[in-house]
BAFI-3210 file (N, C-alpha, C; in Angstrom, 3 decimals, decimal comma, padded with zeros to 6 digits):
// residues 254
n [1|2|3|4|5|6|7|8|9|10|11|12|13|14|15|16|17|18|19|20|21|22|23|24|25|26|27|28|29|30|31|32|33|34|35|36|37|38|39|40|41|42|43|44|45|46|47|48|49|50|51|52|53|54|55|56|57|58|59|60|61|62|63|64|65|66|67|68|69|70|71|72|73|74|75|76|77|78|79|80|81|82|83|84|85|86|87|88|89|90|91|92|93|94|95|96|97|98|99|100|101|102|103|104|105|106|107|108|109|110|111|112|113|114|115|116|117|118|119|120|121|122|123|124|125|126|127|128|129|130|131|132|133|134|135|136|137|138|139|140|141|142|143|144|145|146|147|148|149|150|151|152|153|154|155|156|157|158|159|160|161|162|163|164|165|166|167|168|169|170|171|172|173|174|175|176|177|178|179|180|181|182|183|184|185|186|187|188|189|190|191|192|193|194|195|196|197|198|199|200|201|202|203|204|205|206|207|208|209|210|211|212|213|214|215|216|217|218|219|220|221|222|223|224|225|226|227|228|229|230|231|232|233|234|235|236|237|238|239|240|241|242|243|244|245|246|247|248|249|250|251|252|253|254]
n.u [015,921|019,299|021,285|023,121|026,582|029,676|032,270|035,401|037,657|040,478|041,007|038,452|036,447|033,633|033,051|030,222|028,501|026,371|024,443|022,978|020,716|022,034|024,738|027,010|026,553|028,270|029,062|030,202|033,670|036,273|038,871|039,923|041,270|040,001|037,539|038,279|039,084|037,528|035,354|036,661|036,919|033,923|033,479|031,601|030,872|031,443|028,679|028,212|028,732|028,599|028,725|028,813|029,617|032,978|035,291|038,415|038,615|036,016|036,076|038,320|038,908|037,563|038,377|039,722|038,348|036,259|037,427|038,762|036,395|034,673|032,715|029,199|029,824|027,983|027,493|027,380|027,634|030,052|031,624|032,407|035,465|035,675|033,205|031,398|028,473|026,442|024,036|020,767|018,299|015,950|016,138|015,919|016,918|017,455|018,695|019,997|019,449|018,586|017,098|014,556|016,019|016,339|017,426|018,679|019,278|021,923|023,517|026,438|028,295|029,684|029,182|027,844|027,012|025,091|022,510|021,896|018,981|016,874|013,796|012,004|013,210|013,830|016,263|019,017|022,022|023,888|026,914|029,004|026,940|025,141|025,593|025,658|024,202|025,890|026,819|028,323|030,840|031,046|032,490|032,173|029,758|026,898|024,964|022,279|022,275|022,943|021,044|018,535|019,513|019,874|016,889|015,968|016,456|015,012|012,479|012,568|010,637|010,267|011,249|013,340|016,535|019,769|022,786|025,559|029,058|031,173|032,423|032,677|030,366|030,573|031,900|030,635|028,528|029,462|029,672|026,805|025,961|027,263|026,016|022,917|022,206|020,363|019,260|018,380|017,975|020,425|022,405|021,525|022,379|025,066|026,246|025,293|026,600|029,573|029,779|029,283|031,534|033,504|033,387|033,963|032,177|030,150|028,419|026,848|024,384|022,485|019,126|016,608|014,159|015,560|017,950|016,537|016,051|018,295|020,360|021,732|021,804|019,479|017,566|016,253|014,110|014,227|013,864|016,204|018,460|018,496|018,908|021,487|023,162|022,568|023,791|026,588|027,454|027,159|024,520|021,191|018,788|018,097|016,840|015,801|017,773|019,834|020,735|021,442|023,827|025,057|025,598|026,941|029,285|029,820|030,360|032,579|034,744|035,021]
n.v [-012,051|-012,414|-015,361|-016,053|-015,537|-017,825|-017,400|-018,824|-019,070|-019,861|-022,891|-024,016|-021,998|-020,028|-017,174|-014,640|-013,560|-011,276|-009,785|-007,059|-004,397|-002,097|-002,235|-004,480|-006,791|-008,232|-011,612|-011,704|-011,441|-012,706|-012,366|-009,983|-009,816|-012,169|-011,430|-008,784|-009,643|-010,964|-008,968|-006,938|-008,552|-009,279|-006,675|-004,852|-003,131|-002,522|-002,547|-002,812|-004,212|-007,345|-008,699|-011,855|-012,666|-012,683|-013,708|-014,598|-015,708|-014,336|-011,562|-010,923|-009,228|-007,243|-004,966|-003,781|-003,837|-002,094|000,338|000,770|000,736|002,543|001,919|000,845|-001,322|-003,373|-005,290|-006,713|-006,224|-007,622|-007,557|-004,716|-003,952|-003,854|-003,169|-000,217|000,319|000,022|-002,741|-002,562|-002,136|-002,950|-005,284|-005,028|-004,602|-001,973|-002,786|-001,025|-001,617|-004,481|-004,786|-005,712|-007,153|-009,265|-009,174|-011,980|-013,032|-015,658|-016,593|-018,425|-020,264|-018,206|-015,544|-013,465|-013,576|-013,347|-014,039|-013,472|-013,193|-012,762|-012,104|-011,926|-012,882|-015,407|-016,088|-017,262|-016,180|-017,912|-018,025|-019,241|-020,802|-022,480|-025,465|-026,880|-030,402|-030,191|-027,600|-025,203|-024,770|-024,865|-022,730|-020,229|-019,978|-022,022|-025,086|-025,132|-022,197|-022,914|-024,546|-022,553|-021,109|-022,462|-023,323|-020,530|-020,334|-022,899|-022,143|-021,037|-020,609|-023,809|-024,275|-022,236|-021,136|-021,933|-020,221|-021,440|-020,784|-022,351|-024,891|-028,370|-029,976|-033,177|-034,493|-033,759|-035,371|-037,861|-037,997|-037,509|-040,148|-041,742|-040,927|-041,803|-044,250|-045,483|-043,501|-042,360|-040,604|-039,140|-041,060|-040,927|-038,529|-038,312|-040,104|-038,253|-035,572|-036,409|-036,690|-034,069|-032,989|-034,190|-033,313|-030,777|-028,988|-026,617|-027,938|-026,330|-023,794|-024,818|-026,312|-025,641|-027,668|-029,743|-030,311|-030,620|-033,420|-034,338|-032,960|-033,787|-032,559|-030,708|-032,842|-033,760|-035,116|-037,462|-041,224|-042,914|-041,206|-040,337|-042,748|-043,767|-041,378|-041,900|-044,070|-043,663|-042,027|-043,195|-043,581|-042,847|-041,590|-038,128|-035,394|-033,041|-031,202|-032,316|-034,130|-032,733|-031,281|-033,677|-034,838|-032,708|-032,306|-035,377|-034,714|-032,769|-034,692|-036,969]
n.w [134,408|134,364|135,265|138,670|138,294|138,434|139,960|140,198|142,726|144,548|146,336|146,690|146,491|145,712|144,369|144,060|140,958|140,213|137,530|137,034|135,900|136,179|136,368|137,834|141,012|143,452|145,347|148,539|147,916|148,019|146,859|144,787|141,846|140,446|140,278|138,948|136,581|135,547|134,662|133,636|131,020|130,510|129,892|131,938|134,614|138,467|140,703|143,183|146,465|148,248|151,775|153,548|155,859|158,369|157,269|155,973|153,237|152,305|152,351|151,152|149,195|148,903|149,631|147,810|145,667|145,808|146,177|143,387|142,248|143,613|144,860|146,496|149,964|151,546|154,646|157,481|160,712|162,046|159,591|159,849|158,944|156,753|155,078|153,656|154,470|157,048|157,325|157,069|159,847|159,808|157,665|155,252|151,947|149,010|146,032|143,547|140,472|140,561|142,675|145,387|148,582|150,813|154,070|155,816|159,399|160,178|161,958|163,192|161,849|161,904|164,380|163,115|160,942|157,424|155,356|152,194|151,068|147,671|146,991|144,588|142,445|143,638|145,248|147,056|149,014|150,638|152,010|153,903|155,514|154,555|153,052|149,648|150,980|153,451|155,748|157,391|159,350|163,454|164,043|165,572|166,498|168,423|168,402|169,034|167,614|165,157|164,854|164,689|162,614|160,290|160,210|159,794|156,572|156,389|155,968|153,809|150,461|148,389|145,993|146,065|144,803|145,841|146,500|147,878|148,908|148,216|147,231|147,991|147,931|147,004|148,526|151,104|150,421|150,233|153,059|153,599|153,113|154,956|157,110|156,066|155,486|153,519|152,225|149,022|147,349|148,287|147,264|143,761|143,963|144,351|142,036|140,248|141,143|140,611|137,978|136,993|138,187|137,174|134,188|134,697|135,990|137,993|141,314|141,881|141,630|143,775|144,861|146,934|147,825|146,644|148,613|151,080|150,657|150,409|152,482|155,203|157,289|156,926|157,940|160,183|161,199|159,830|160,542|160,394|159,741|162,652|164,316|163,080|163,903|167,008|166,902|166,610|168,403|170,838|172,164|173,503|171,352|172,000|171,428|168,638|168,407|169,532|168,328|165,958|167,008|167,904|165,155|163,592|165,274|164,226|161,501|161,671|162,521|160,818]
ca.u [017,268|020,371|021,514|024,334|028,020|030,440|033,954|035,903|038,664|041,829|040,816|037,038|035,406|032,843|032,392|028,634|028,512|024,738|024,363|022,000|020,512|023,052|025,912|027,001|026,995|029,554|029,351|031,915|034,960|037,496|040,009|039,781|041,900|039,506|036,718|038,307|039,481|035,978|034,689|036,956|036,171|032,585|032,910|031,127|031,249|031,317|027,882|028,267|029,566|027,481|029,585|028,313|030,358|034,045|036,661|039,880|038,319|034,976|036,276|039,625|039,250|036,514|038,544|040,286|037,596|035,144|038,259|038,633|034,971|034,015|031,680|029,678|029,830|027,189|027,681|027,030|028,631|031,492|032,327|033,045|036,533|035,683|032,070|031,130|027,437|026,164|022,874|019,666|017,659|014,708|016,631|015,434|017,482|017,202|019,627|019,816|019,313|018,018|015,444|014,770|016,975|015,714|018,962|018,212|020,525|021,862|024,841|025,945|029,691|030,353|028,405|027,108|026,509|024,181|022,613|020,731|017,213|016,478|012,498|011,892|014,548|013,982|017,497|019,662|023,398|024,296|027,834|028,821|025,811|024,766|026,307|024,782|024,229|026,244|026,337|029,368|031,586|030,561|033,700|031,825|028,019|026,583|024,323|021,196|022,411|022,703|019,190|017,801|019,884|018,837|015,246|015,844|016,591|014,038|011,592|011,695|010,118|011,156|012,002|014,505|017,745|020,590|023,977|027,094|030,394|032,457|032,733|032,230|029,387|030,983|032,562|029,488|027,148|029,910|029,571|025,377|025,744|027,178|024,816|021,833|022,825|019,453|018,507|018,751|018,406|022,018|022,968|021,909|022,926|026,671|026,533|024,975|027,897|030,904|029,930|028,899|032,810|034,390|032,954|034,521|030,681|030,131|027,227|025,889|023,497|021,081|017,412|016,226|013,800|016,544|018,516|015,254|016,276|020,115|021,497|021,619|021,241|018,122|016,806|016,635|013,416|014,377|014,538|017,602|019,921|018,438|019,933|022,764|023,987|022,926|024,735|027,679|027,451|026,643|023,874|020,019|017,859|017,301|016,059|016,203|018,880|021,257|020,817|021,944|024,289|026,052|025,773|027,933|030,707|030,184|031,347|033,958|035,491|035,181]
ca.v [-011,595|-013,409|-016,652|-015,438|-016,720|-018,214|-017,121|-019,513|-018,737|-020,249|-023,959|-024,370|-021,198|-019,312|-015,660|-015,072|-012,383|-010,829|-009,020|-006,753|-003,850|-001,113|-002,771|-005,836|-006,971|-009,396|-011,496|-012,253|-011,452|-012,904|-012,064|-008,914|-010,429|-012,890|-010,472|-007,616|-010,092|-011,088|-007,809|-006,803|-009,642|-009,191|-005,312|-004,894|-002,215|-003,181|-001,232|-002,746|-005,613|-007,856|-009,652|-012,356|-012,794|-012,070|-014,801|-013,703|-016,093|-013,635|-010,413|-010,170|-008,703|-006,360|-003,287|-003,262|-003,338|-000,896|001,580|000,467|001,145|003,799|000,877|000,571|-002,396|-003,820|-006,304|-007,506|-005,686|-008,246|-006,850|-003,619|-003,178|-003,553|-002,081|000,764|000,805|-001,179|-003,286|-001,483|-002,255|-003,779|-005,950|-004,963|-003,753|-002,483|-002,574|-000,756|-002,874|-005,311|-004,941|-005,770|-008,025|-009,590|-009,711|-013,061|-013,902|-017,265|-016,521|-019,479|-020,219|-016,630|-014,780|-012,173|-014,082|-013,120|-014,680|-012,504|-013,469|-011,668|-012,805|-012,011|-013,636|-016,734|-016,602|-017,087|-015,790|-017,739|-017,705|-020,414|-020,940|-024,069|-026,164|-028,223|-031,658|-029,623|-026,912|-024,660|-025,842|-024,231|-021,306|-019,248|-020,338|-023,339|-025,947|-024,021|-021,302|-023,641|-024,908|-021,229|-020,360|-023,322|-022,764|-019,217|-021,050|-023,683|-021,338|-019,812|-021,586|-024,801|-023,642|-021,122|-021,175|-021,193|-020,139|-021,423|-020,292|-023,482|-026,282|-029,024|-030,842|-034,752|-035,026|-033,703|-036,203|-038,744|-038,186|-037,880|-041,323|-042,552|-040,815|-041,863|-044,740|-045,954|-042,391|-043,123|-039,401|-039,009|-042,184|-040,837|-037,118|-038,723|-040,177|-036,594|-034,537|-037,032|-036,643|-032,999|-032,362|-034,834|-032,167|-029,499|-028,290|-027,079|-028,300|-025,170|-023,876|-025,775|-025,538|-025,595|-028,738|-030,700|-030,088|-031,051|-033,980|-034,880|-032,948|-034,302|-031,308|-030,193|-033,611|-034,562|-036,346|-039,096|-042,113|-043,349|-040,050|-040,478|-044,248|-043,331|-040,740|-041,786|-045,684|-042,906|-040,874|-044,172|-042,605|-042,671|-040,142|-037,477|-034,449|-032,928|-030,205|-032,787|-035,116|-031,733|-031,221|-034,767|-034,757|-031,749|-033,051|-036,522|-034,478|-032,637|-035,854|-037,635]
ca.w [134,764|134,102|136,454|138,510|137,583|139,508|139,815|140,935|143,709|145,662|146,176|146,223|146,309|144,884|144,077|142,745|140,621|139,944|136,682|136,959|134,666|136,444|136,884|138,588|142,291|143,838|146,693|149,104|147,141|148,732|145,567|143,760|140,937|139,772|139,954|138,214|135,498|134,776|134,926|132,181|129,948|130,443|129,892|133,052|136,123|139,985|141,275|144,597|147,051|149,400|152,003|154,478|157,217|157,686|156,867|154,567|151,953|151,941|152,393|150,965|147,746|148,996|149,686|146,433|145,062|146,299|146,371|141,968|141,514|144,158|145,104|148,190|150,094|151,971|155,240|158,905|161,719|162,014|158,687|159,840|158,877|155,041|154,281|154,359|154,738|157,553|157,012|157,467|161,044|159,436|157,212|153,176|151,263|147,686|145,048|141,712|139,004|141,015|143,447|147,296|149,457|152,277|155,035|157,140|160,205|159,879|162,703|163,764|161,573|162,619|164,862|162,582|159,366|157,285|154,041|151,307|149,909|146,434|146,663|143,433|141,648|144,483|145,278|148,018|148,788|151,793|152,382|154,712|156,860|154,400|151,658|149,304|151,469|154,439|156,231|158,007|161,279|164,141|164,393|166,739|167,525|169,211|167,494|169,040|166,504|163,942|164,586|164,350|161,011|159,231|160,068|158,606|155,466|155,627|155,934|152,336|149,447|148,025|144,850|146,143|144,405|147,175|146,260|148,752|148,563|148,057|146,391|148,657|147,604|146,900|150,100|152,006|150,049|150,863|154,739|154,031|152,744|156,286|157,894|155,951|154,281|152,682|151,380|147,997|146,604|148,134|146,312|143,133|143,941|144,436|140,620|139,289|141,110|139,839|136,324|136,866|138,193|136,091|133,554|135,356|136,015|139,375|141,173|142,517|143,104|144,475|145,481|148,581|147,693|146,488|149,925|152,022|150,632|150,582|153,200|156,212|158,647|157,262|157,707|161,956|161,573|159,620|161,537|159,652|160,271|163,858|164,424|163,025|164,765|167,920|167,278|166,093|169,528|171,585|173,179|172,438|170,810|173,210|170,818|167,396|168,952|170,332|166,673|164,990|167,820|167,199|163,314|163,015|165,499|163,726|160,116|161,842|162,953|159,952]
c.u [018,254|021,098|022,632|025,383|028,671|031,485|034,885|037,349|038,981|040,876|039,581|036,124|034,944|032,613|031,412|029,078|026,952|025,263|023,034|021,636|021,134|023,802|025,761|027,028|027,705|029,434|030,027|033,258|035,898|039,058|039,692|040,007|041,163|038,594|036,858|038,773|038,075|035,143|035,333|036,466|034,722|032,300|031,680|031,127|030,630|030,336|027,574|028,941|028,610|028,726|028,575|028,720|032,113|035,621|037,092|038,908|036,886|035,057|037,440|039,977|038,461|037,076|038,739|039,254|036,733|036,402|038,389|037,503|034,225|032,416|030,884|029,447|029,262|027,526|027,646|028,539|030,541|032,054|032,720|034,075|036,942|034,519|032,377|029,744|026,809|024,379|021,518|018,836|016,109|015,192|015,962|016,818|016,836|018,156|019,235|020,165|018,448|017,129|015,622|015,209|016,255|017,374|018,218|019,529|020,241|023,477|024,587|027,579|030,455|028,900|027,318|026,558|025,111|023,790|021,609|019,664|017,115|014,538|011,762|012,382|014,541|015,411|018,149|021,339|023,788|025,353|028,453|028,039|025,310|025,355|025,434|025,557|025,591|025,762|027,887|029,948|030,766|031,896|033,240|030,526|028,194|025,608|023,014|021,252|022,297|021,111|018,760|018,143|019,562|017,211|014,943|015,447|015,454|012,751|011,133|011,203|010,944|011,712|013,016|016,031|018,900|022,283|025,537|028,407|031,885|031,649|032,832|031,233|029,619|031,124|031,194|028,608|027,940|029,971|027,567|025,361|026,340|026,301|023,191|021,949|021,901|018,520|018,455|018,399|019,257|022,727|022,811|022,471|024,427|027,241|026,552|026,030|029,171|031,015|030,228|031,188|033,638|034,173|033,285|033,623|030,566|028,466|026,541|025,561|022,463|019,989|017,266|015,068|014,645|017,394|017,505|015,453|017,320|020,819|020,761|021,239|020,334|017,183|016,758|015,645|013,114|014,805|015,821|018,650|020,064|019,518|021,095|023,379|023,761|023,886|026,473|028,325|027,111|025,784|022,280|019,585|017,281|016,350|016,681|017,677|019,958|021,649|021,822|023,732|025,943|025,842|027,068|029,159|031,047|031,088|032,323|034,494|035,960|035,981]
c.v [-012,752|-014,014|-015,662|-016,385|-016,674|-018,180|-018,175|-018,856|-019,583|-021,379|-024,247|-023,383|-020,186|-018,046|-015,367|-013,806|-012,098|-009,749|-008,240|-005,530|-002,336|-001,306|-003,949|-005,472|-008,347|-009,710|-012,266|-011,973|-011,169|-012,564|-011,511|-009,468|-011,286|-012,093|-009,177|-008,364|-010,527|-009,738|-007,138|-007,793|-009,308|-007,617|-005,014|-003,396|-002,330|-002,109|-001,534|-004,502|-005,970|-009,012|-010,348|-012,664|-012,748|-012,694|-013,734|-014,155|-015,257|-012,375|-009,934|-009,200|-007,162|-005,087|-002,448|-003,183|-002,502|000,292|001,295|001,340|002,227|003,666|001,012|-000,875|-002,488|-005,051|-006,371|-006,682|-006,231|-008,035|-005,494|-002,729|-003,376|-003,125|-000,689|001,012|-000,853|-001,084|-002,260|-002,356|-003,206|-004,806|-006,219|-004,462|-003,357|-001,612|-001,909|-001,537|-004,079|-005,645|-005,287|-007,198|-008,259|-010,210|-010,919|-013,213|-015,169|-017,348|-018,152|-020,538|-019,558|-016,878|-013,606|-012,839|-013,595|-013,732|-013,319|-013,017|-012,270|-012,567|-012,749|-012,419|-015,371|-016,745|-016,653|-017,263|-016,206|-018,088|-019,285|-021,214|-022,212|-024,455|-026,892|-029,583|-031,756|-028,485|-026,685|-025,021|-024,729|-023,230|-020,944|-019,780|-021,769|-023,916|-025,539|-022,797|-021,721|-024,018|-023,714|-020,661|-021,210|-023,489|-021,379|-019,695|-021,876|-023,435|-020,639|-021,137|-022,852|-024,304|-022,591|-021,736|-020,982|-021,334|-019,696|-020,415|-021,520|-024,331|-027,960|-029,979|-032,124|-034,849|-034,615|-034,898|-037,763|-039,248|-038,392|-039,183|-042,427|-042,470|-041,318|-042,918|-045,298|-045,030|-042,754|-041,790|-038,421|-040,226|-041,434|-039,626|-037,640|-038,952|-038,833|-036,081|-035,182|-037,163|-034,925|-032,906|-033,151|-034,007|-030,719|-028,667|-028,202|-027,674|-027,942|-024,239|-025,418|-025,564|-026,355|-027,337|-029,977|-030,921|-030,355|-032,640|-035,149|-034,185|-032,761|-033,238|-030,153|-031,294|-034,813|-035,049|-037,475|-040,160|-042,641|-042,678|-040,672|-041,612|-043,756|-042,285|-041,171|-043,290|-044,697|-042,472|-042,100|-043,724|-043,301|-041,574|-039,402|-036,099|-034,183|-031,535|-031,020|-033,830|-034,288|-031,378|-032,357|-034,976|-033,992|-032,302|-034,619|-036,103|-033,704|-033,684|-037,106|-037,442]
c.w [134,656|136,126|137,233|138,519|138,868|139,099|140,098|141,836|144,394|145,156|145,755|146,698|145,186|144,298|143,380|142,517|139,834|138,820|136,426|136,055|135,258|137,277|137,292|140,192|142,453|145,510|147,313|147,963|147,702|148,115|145,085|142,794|140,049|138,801|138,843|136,463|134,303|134,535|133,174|130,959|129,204|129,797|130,696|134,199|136,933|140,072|142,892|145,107|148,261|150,252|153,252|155,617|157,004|157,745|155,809|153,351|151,637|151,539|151,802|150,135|147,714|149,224|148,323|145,513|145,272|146,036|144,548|141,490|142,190|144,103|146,739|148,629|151,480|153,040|156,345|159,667|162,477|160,541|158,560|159,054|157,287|154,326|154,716|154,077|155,770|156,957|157,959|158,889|160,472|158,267|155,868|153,266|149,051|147,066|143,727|140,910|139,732|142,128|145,188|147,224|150,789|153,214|156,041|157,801|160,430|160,632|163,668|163,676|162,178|163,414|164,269|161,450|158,935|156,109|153,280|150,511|149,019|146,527|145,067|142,296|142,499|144,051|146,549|147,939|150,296|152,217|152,629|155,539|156,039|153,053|150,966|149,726|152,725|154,903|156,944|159,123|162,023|165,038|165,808|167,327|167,922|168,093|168,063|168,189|165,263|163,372|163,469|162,789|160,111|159,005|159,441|157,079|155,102|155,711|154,551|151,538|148,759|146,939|145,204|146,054|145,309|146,358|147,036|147,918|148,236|147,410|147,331|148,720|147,703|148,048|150,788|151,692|150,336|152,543|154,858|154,082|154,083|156,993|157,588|155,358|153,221|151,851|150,121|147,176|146,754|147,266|144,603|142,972|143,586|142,649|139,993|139,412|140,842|138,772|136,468|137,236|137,144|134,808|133,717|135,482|137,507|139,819|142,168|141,396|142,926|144,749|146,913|148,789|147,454|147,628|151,270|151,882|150,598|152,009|154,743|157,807|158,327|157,470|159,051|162,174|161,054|160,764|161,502|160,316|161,603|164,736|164,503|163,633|166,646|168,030|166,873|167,633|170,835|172,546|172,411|172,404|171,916|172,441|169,269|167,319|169,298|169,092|166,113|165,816|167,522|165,576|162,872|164,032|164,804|162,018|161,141|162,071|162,042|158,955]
res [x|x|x|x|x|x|x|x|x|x|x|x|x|x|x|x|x|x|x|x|x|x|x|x|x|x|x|x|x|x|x|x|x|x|x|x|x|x|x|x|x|x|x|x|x|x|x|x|x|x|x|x|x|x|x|x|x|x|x|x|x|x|x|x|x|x|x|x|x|x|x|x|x|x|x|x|x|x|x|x|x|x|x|x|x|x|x|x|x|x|x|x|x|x|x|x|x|x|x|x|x|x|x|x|x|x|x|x|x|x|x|x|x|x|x|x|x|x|x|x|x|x|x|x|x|x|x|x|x|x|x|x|x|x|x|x|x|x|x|x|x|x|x|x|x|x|x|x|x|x|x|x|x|x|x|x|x|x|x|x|x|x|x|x|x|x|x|x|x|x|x|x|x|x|x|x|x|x|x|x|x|x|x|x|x|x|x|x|x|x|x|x|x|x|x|x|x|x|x|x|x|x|x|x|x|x|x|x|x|x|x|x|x|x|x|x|x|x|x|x|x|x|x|x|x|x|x|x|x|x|x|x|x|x|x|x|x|x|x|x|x|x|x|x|x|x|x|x|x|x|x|x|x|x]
***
């Protein structure tokens, strides 16, 4: 099955778009406009919408379109007031053209978030809940939520393909590199993604192995991070909850 593409939208986000063998799916589409522009191009038709949690930049585009294509659209109870089919109780789903969905909660940005596993495709659609060599502020949950939704995540296979919603990458691998500073497969990640954009290439997705290894808040038992955040937080190491805890107020602050 074909990779899926990336739309680009407003400053630095993403719109994936899945091409599958009846129709396309789209997720998050925060801008109709982009979407329907590629759609034409492609000679294409919308066969559904997957949203993950419910910022403007995820959801905006999602009415106009489902009301265009007489689409349905798929998403987490804090998306209410733009699907219209809430998520199933046992958390499959399966798409035409493309096969079962595994819904994981990964609330934690939002409250409801959700990311989508395709297991057969090893893919992942997770929104804001992790970046490559970040990971989302904490909007609504606590950093005990955070824990739990990144263990969702680092729970599937290494090889699994994960596909954010922004653009963000440099600057995150610029804050890993305070936090870690002797990693040295954020050192050369930093070269890869400053050619890769200087190329106007984005540099998503990512795999889930490669992110085991650059970004910093799947990675609380290095001793390194450790140090550093607690000589950051002037404190010492009390657990791998209060590391994760101060990490993420050490990037907001930075």
């Amino acid at each position: 099955m074909q990779s899926p593409i990336a739309i680009p939208c407003f400053k630095d986000n993403y719109i994936w778009m899945l091409v599958g063998t009846q129709g396309c799916w789209v997720v998050d589409p925060g801008d109709a406009v982009p979407v329907l522009a590629w759609l034409e191009q492609q000679q294409h038709r919308l066969a559904g919408i997957l949203l993950t949690h419910h910022h403007a930049d995820h959801v905006g585009g999602a009415t106009a379109l489902a009301r265009h294509f007489d689409c349905p659209v798929w998403g987490p109870d804090e998306c209410a007031n733009w699907r219209t089919h809430a998520l199933p109780a046992q958390g499959v789903l399966t798409l035409a053209g493309l096969g079962e969905v595994h819904v994981l909660p990964v609330s934690a940005h939002t409250l409801g978030h959700v990311a989508y596993h395709f297991p057969q495709q090893a893919w992942l659609f997770c929104g804001d809940a992790l970046f490559s060599a970040g990971c989302g502020r904490l909007f609504e949950g606590q950093a005990a939520d955070l824990q739990q939704a990144l263990g969702h995540i680092n729970d599937l296979p290494a090889d699994t393909q994960l596909f954010p919603a922004h653009e963000y990458t440099l600057s995150n691998l610029q804050f890993a590199q305070q936090a870690e500073p002797g990693n040295l497969h954020v050192t050369h990640a930093i070269s890869e993604v400053r050619e890769w954009r200087t190329a106007d290439r984005a540099s998503l997705p990512t795999t889930l192995r490669r992110e085991r290894l650059i970004n910093p808040f799947l990675r609380m038992q290095s001793a390194e991070l450790r140090a550093s955040v607690s000589a950051w937080a002037q404190q010492p190491f009390q657990s791998e909850l209060e590391t994760l805890r101060l990490l993420r107020l050490w990037k907001d602050r930075s």
